[in-house]
N, C-alpha and C positions, 0 to 999 in steps of 0.2 A: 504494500500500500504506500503510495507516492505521500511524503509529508508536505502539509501546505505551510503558508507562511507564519498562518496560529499555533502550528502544531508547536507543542510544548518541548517533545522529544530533541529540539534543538538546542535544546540547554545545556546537554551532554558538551558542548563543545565548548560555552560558555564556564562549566562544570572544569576543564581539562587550565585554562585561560585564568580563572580566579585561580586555580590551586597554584599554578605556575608563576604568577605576577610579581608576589613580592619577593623570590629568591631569584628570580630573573633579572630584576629591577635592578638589587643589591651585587649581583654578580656583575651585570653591567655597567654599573657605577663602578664600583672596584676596580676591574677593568680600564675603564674610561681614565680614573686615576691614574693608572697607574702607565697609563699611555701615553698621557700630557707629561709624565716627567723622564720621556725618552730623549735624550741621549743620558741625562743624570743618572748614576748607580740608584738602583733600587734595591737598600736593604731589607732584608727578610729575620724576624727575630720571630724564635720558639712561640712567643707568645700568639704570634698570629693565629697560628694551629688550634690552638685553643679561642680565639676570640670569632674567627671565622666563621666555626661552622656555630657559636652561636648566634651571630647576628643572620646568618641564614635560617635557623630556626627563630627566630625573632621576627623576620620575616617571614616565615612561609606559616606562625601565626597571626599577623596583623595582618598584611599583606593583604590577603582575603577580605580586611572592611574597608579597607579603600579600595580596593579592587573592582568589588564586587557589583555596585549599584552600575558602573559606568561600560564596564562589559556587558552586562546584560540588556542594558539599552544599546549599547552598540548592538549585540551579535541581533537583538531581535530585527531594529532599525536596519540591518543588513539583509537580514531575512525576508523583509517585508521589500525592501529596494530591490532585493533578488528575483523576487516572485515575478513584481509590475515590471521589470526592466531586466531579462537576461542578460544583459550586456554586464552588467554589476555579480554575476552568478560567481563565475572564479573565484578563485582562490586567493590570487592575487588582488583581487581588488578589497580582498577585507583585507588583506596586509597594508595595502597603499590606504583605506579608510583609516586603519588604527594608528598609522604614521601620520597624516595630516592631523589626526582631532591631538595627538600627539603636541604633534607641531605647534598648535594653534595655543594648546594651552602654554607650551613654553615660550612664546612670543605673545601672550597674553599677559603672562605673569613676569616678562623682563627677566624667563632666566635666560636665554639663549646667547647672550652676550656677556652676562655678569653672570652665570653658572654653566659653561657650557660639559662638564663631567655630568651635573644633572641633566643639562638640556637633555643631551645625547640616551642616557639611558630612560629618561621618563620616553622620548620618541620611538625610540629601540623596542623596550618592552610594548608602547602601545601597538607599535604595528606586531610584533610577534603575538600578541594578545589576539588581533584579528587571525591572525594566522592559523593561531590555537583553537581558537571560536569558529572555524569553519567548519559546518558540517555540510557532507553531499546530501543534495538530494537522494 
């Protein structure tokens, strides 16, 4: 049975998107960090080891209430664009939606220039968020 644009069953993807969000986020940050200080030596001390994986559980329990309201309005808002207009159906194009509202909010809120470690991964994770949130027909 073909799911329409109501059908609920699309949450599974939305479901896959909030789990992922906030150790994606924080990974990407990290990352992004530790980007911006290339060519400089990046020291590594023991302690990381231990601070890591709990700021990714720290994330991967918050993560989920800021997550959660904004992808499910995406994934459904996709869902519903999908239906009326195939053209929007891909895969790709919920990646390229989750990186625009992405976008939008880090040039809304003046961080893309004065935070661009956050800019990058709040945009990053939003478009992988769409990505996550797609479910096929």
């Amino acid at each position: 049975v073909p799911m329409t644009h109501a059908d609920p069953a699309h949450l599974r993807g939305a479901g896959r998107a909030i789990l992922t969000a906030g150790p994606l986020f924080m990974t990407l940050y990290l990352a992004a960090d530790l980007y911006r200080r290339i060519p400089d030596a990046i020291t590594v001390d023991l302690g990381i080891l231990i601070i890591l994986p709990l700021i990714l559980l720290f994330a991967l329990i918050f993560g989920p209430l800021v997550a959660a309201i904004p992808i499910i309005i995406g994934t459904t808002s996709m869902r519903v664009l999908a239906y009326h207009c195939p053209l929007f159906a891909p895969r790709a194009f919920w990646l390229l939606a989750g990186a625009a509202i992405g976008f939008c909010v880090a040039y809304g809120c003046d961080l893309l220039g004065e935070v661009p470690d956050l800019s990058f991964a709040l945009i990053a994770t939003s478009g992988l968020s769409g990505w996550l949130a797609y479910t096929p027909e």
